[in-house]
N, C-alpha and C positions, 0 to 999 in steps of 0.2 A: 419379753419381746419389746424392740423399743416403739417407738407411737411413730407413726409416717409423718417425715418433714415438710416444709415448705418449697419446692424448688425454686432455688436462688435466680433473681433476675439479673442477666447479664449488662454490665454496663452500655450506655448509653453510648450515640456517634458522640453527642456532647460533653459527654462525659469523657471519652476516651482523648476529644480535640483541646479539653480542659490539660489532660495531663500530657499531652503533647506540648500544650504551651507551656506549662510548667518547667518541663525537661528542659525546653529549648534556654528559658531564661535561669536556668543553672537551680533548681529548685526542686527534686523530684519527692514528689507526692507519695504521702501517708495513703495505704492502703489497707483493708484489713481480709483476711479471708475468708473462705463462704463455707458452707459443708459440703460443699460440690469441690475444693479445694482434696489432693489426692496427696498425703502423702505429709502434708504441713497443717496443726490442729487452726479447725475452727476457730475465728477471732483472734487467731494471730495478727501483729502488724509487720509489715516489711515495708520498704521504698520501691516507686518504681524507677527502674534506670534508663533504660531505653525502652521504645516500640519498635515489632519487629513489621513483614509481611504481615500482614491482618490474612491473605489467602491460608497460611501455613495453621492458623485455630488459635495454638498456644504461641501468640505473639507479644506478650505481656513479660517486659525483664524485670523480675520483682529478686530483690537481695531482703529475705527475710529479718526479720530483727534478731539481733543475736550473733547471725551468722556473715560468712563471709561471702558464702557461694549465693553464685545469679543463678534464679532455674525461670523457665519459661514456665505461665499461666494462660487461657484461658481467658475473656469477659466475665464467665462464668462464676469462675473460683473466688475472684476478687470485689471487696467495692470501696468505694470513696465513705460509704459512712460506715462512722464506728459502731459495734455494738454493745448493748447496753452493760454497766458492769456486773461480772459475774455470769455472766451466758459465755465465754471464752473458757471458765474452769468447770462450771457442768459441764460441756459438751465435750471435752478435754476426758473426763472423767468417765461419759459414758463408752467412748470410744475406746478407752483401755479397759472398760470390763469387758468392752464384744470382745476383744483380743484375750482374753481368760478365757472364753466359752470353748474354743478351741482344743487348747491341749488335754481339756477333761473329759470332751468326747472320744479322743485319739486314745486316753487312757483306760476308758472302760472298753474299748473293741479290743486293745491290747489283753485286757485281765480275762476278756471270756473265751479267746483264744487259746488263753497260755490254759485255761480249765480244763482241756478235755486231756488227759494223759493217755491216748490211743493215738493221736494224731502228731506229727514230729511237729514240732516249733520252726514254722515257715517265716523268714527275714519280712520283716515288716515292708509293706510298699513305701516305694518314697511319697511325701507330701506333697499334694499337688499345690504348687503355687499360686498363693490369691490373686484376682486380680489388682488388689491394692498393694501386694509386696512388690507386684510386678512393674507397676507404674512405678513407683517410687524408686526402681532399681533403674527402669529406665530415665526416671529425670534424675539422677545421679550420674550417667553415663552423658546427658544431655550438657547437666552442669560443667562438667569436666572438659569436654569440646567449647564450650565458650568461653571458660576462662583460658583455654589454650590459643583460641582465638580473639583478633583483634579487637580491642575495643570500638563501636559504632562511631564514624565520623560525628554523627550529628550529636551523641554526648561530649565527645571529646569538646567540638565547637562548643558548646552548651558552659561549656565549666572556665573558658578564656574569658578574661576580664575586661570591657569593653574599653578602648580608649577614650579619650574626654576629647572633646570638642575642642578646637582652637580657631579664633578668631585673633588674624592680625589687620591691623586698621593704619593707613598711611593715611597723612594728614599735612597740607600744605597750607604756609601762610605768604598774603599778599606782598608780604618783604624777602620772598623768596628761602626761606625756613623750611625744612622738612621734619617730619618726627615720626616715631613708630608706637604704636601702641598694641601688647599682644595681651588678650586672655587667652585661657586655660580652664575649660568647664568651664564652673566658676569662680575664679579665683585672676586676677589682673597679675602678671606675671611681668610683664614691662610698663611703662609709662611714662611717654616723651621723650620717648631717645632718639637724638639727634642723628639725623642720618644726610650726607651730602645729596646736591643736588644730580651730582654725574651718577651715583650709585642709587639712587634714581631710577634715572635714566636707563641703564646698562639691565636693572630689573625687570623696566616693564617691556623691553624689547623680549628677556627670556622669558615672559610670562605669555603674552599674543599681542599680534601687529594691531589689533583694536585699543588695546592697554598702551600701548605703547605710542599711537597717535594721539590716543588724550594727552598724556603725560605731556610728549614735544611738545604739542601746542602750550599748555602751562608755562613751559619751561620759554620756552621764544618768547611769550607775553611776559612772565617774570625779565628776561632779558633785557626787553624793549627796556621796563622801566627804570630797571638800575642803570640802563647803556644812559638813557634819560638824565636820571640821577648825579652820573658823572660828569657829565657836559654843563648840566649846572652847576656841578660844584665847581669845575673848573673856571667855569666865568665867573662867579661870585671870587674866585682866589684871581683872577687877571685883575678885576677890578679891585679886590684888595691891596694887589703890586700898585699899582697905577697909581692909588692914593695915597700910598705909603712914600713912591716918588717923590709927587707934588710936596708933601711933608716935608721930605730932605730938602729937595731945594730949597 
Protein backbone atom coordinates (compact mmCIF):
# COMPACT_ATOMS: atom_id res chain seq x y z
CA UNK A 1 0.00 0.00 0.00
CA UNK A 2 1.68 3.11 -1.01
CA UNK A 3 2.34 5.90 2.13
CA UNK A 4 -0.33 9.09 1.72
CA UNK A 5 1.21 11.96 -0.40
CA UNK A 6 1.52 15.54 0.18
CA UNK A 7 -1.12 17.57 -1.57
CA UNK A 8 0.45 19.68 -4.23
CA UNK A 9 0.21 23.52 -3.68
CA UNK A 10 -1.49 25.12 -6.58
CA UNK A 11 0.42 27.88 -8.16
CA UNK A 12 0.33 31.26 -7.03
CA UNK A 13 -1.75 34.75 -8.73
CA UNK A 14 2.24 35.67 -8.94
CA UNK A 15 3.29 32.97 -10.19
CA UNK A 16 0.64 32.41 -12.72
CA UNK A 17 1.15 36.60 -13.80
CA UNK A 18 5.00 35.49 -13.90
CA UNK A 19 4.21 33.21 -16.87
CA UNK A 20 1.81 35.26 -18.43
CA UNK A 21 4.61 37.60 -18.80
CA UNK A 22 6.78 35.20 -20.14
CA UNK A 23 4.22 34.16 -22.80
CA UNK A 24 3.66 37.51 -23.78
CA UNK A 25 7.46 38.33 -24.49
CA UNK A 26 7.74 35.16 -26.67
CA UNK A 27 9.19 32.87 -23.91
CA UNK A 28 7.15 30.19 -22.49
CA UNK A 29 8.05 28.70 -19.18
CA UNK A 30 9.45 25.35 -17.95
CA UNK A 31 7.03 23.65 -15.98
CA UNK A 32 7.00 20.48 -14.33
CA UNK A 33 4.15 18.30 -13.06
CA UNK A 34 2.72 17.56 -9.62
CA UNK A 35 0.98 14.12 -8.53
CA UNK A 36 -2.26 15.81 -8.73
CA UNK A 37 -1.27 15.93 -12.56
CA UNK A 38 -3.86 12.97 -14.33
CA UNK A 39 -2.81 11.15 -16.95
CA UNK A 40 1.09 12.74 -17.50
CA UNK A 41 3.89 11.12 -14.89
CA UNK A 42 4.86 12.97 -12.02
CA UNK A 43 7.96 15.40 -12.67
CA UNK A 44 7.56 15.50 -16.12
CA UNK A 45 8.60 18.93 -17.80
CA UNK A 46 6.47 20.58 -20.54
CA UNK A 47 6.18 24.31 -21.70
CA UNK A 48 3.42 26.44 -21.02
CA UNK A 49 1.79 27.91 -24.29
CA UNK A 50 -1.00 29.86 -23.61
CA UNK A 51 -3.55 30.89 -20.55
CA UNK A 52 -6.81 30.19 -20.86
CA UNK A 53 -10.23 31.44 -18.79
CA UNK A 54 -9.00 30.89 -15.23
CA UNK A 55 -13.25 30.42 -14.56
CA UNK A 56 -12.99 27.10 -16.75
CA UNK A 57 -10.08 25.22 -13.57
CA UNK A 58 -8.03 23.62 -16.39
CA UNK A 59 -6.72 26.80 -18.00
CA UNK A 60 -3.17 26.00 -18.11
CA UNK A 61 -1.83 25.10 -22.16
CA UNK A 62 0.97 22.99 -21.20
CA UNK A 63 2.77 20.99 -24.59
CA UNK A 64 4.39 18.25 -22.65
CA UNK A 65 8.15 17.44 -23.31
CA UNK A 66 8.48 14.99 -25.96
CA UNK A 67 5.20 15.55 -27.34
CA UNK A 68 3.45 17.52 -29.72
CA UNK A 69 -0.15 17.86 -28.33
CA UNK A 70 -1.50 20.94 -26.07
CA UNK A 71 -3.65 19.46 -23.13
CA UNK A 72 -5.23 21.79 -20.57
CA UNK A 73 -3.87 21.68 -16.77
CA UNK A 74 -4.99 22.85 -13.69
CA UNK A 75 -2.80 25.23 -10.94
CA UNK A 76 -2.81 22.31 -9.33
CA UNK A 77 -1.14 19.62 -11.57
CA UNK A 78 1.75 22.00 -12.49
CA UNK A 79 4.69 24.05 -10.80
CA UNK A 80 7.53 26.40 -11.69
CA UNK A 81 10.03 24.47 -9.47
CA UNK A 82 11.80 21.58 -10.58
CA UNK A 83 12.12 18.48 -8.73
CA UNK A 84 14.68 16.98 -7.19
CA UNK A 85 16.71 14.30 -9.37
CA UNK A 86 15.35 11.07 -9.25
CA UNK A 87 11.89 11.70 -7.53
CA UNK A 88 10.37 11.86 -11.53
CA UNK A 89 11.73 7.92 -11.91
CA UNK A 90 10.45 6.45 -8.40
CA UNK A 91 7.16 8.05 -8.67
CA UNK A 92 7.07 6.93 -12.45
CA UNK A 93 7.81 3.47 -11.21
CA UNK A 94 5.41 3.34 -8.51
CA UNK A 95 2.60 4.44 -10.52
CA UNK A 96 3.12 1.42 -12.99
CA UNK A 97 3.26 -1.08 -10.24
CA UNK A 98 -0.51 0.18 -8.94
CA UNK A 99 -1.38 -0.46 -12.61
CA UNK A 100 -0.15 -4.31 -12.24
CA UNK A 101 -2.17 -4.70 -9.10
CA UNK A 102 -5.14 -4.78 -11.30
CA UNK A 103 -5.35 -7.40 -13.70
CA UNK A 104 -4.15 -9.92 -11.02
CA UNK A 105 -7.07 -9.28 -9.03
CA UNK A 106 -9.47 -9.63 -12.27
CA UNK A 107 -7.51 -12.91 -12.63
CA UNK A 108 -7.98 -14.82 -9.44
CA UNK A 109 -12.01 -13.90 -9.57
CA UNK A 110 -11.82 -15.26 -13.02
CA UNK A 111 -10.02 -18.81 -11.78
CA UNK A 112 -12.46 -19.42 -8.83
CA UNK A 113 -15.31 -18.82 -11.11
CA UNK A 114 -14.23 -21.07 -13.97
CA UNK A 115 -13.68 -23.78 -10.43
CA UNK A 116 -16.96 -24.70 -9.84
CA UNK A 117 -17.92 -27.31 -12.77
CA UNK A 118 -21.86 -27.30 -11.93
CA UNK A 119 -22.30 -23.88 -12.77
CA UNK A 120 -22.02 -22.72 -16.73
CA UNK A 121 -19.27 -20.17 -17.52
CA UNK A 122 -20.96 -16.71 -17.26
CA UNK A 123 -19.10 -13.91 -19.87
CA UNK A 124 -17.10 -12.02 -17.80
CA UNK A 125 -18.54 -8.32 -16.79
CA UNK A 126 -16.97 -5.50 -18.61
CA UNK A 127 -14.34 -3.45 -16.57
CA UNK A 128 -15.50 -0.57 -15.07
CA UNK A 129 -13.41 2.30 -16.22
CA UNK A 130 -10.97 4.04 -13.75
CA UNK A 131 -11.37 7.33 -13.11
CA UNK A 132 -7.80 7.89 -14.24
CA UNK A 133 -8.43 6.11 -17.88
CA UNK A 134 -11.33 8.24 -17.95
CA UNK A 135 -9.71 11.54 -17.49
CA UNK A 136 -7.07 10.84 -19.69
CA UNK A 137 -9.45 9.85 -22.52
CA UNK A 138 -11.17 12.83 -21.89
CA UNK A 139 -7.98 15.23 -22.14
CA UNK A 140 -7.17 13.37 -25.30
CA UNK A 141 -10.55 14.41 -26.77
CA UNK A 142 -9.86 17.92 -25.27
CA UNK A 143 -6.37 17.93 -27.01
CA UNK A 144 -7.81 17.12 -30.29
CA UNK A 145 -10.38 20.17 -30.39
CA UNK A 146 -7.62 22.65 -29.70
CA UNK A 147 -5.37 21.64 -31.96
CA UNK A 148 -8.19 21.79 -34.47
CA UNK A 149 -8.73 25.06 -33.16
CA UNK A 150 -7.22 28.30 -33.57
CA UNK A 151 -4.29 29.20 -32.18
CA UNK A 152 -4.68 32.09 -29.09
CA UNK A 153 -4.26 35.71 -30.45
CA UNK A 154 -2.25 36.52 -27.64
CA UNK A 155 0.39 33.68 -28.37
CA UNK A 156 0.39 34.25 -31.88
CA UNK A 157 1.27 38.31 -30.79
CA UNK A 158 3.67 36.91 -28.46
CA UNK A 159 5.99 35.02 -30.98
CA UNK A 160 6.03 38.56 -33.76
CA UNK A 161 9.30 40.10 -33.57
CA UNK A 162 9.33 43.61 -32.42
CA UNK A 163 10.25 46.30 -34.67
CA UNK A 164 13.36 48.71 -33.89
CA UNK A 165 12.88 52.07 -33.15
CA UNK A 166 13.68 54.81 -35.69
CA UNK A 167 14.66 58.07 -35.11
CA UNK A 168 15.15 60.63 -38.07
CA UNK A 169 16.74 64.10 -36.99
CA UNK A 170 16.55 67.22 -39.49
CA UNK A 171 19.15 69.58 -39.03
CA UNK A 172 19.62 73.07 -40.34
CA UNK A 173 22.56 75.32 -40.86
CA UNK A 174 22.75 79.19 -40.61
CA UNK A 175 24.03 79.31 -44.54
CA UNK A 176 20.78 77.73 -45.33
CA UNK A 177 22.10 73.74 -45.61
CA UNK A 178 19.78 71.06 -44.77
CA UNK A 179 20.81 67.43 -43.79
CA UNK A 180 19.05 64.28 -42.61
CA UNK A 181 20.33 62.03 -40.18
CA UNK A 182 18.28 58.50 -39.43
CA UNK A 183 19.03 55.78 -36.82
CA UNK A 184 17.68 52.39 -36.67
CA UNK A 185 17.51 50.81 -33.02
CA UNK A 186 20.86 51.07 -32.68
CA UNK A 187 22.60 51.30 -35.44
CA UNK A 188 23.03 55.02 -37.59
CA UNK A 189 21.66 54.09 -40.96
CA UNK A 190 22.06 57.54 -42.75
CA UNK A 191 24.31 60.47 -41.87
CA UNK A 192 24.31 64.05 -43.43
CA UNK A 193 22.39 63.65 -46.35
CA UNK A 194 21.61 66.53 -48.10
CA UNK A 195 18.37 67.38 -48.58
CA UNK A 196 16.86 70.84 -50.41
CA UNK A 197 15.38 73.56 -48.74
CA UNK A 198 11.75 73.51 -50.75
CA UNK A 199 11.56 69.58 -49.91
CA UNK A 200 11.80 70.97 -46.59
CA UNK A 201 9.44 72.82 -46.81
CA UNK A 202 6.72 70.63 -48.68
CA UNK A 203 7.52 68.09 -45.47
CA UNK A 204 6.71 69.94 -42.67
CA UNK A 205 3.49 71.28 -44.30
CA UNK A 206 2.60 67.22 -44.56
CA UNK A 207 3.77 66.57 -41.13
CA UNK A 208 1.29 69.56 -39.00
CA UNK A 209 0.67 73.39 -39.49
CA UNK A 210 2.81 73.79 -36.12
CA UNK A 211 6.01 71.91 -38.03
CA UNK A 212 5.47 73.67 -40.69
CA UNK A 213 5.33 77.37 -39.06
CA UNK A 214 8.72 76.75 -37.48
CA UNK A 215 10.14 75.44 -40.57
CA UNK A 216 8.68 78.99 -42.78
CA UNK A 217 9.96 81.12 -40.41
CA UNK A 218 13.64 79.49 -40.66
CA UNK A 219 13.20 79.41 -44.11
CA UNK A 220 12.13 83.47 -44.56
CA UNK A 221 15.09 84.26 -42.09
CA UNK A 222 17.46 82.04 -44.12
CA UNK A 223 16.08 84.06 -47.01
CA UNK A 224 16.41 87.54 -45.56
CA UNK A 225 20.23 86.69 -45.40
CA UNK A 226 21.14 85.30 -48.54
CA UNK A 227 18.57 88.05 -50.31
CA UNK A 228 21.32 90.18 -47.91
CA UNK A 229 24.02 88.40 -49.27
CA UNK A 230 23.24 89.10 -52.93
CA UNK A 231 22.85 92.70 -52.72
CA UNK A 232 26.27 92.85 -51.33
CA UNK A 233 27.81 91.05 -53.61
CA UNK A 234 26.36 92.76 -56.29
CA UNK A 235 27.63 96.23 -55.03
CA UNK A 236 31.15 94.95 -54.19
CA UNK A 237 30.91 93.72 -58.24
CA UNK A 238 29.40 97.70 -59.32
CA UNK A 239 32.18 98.77 -57.62
CA UNK A 240 34.59 96.51 -58.98
CA UNK A 241 33.04 97.68 -62.76
CA UNK A 242 33.73 101.21 -61.86
CA UNK A 243 37.41 100.72 -60.93
CA UNK A 244 38.14 98.57 -63.61
CA UNK A 245 36.73 101.73 -65.82
CA UNK A 246 38.80 104.31 -64.20
CA UNK A 247 41.81 101.80 -65.15
CA UNK A 248 40.88 101.79 -68.77
CA UNK A 249 40.79 105.29 -69.26
Amino acid sequence: MSSPRTKPHPLSDSEIQQIAADIAGGSPPMVWFTSAAVGVPEGRSGKVIALGDPADGDFLQVRPTGSKDVLSFSPTEVTLTKPPRGAAGATAQQKSTTRKESPVTQSSTTTSTTTEPARPSAPAPAATPKPAAAAEASRADSAAKQAAAPKPAKAAAARKAKAPEVTVTLTGTADGEWSIDVVSGKKRTLRGLPVAGSTVAQAAKILHPEVAEVVAGVLDALRGVQEAKVQQLQAELEEAKRLLNELSD
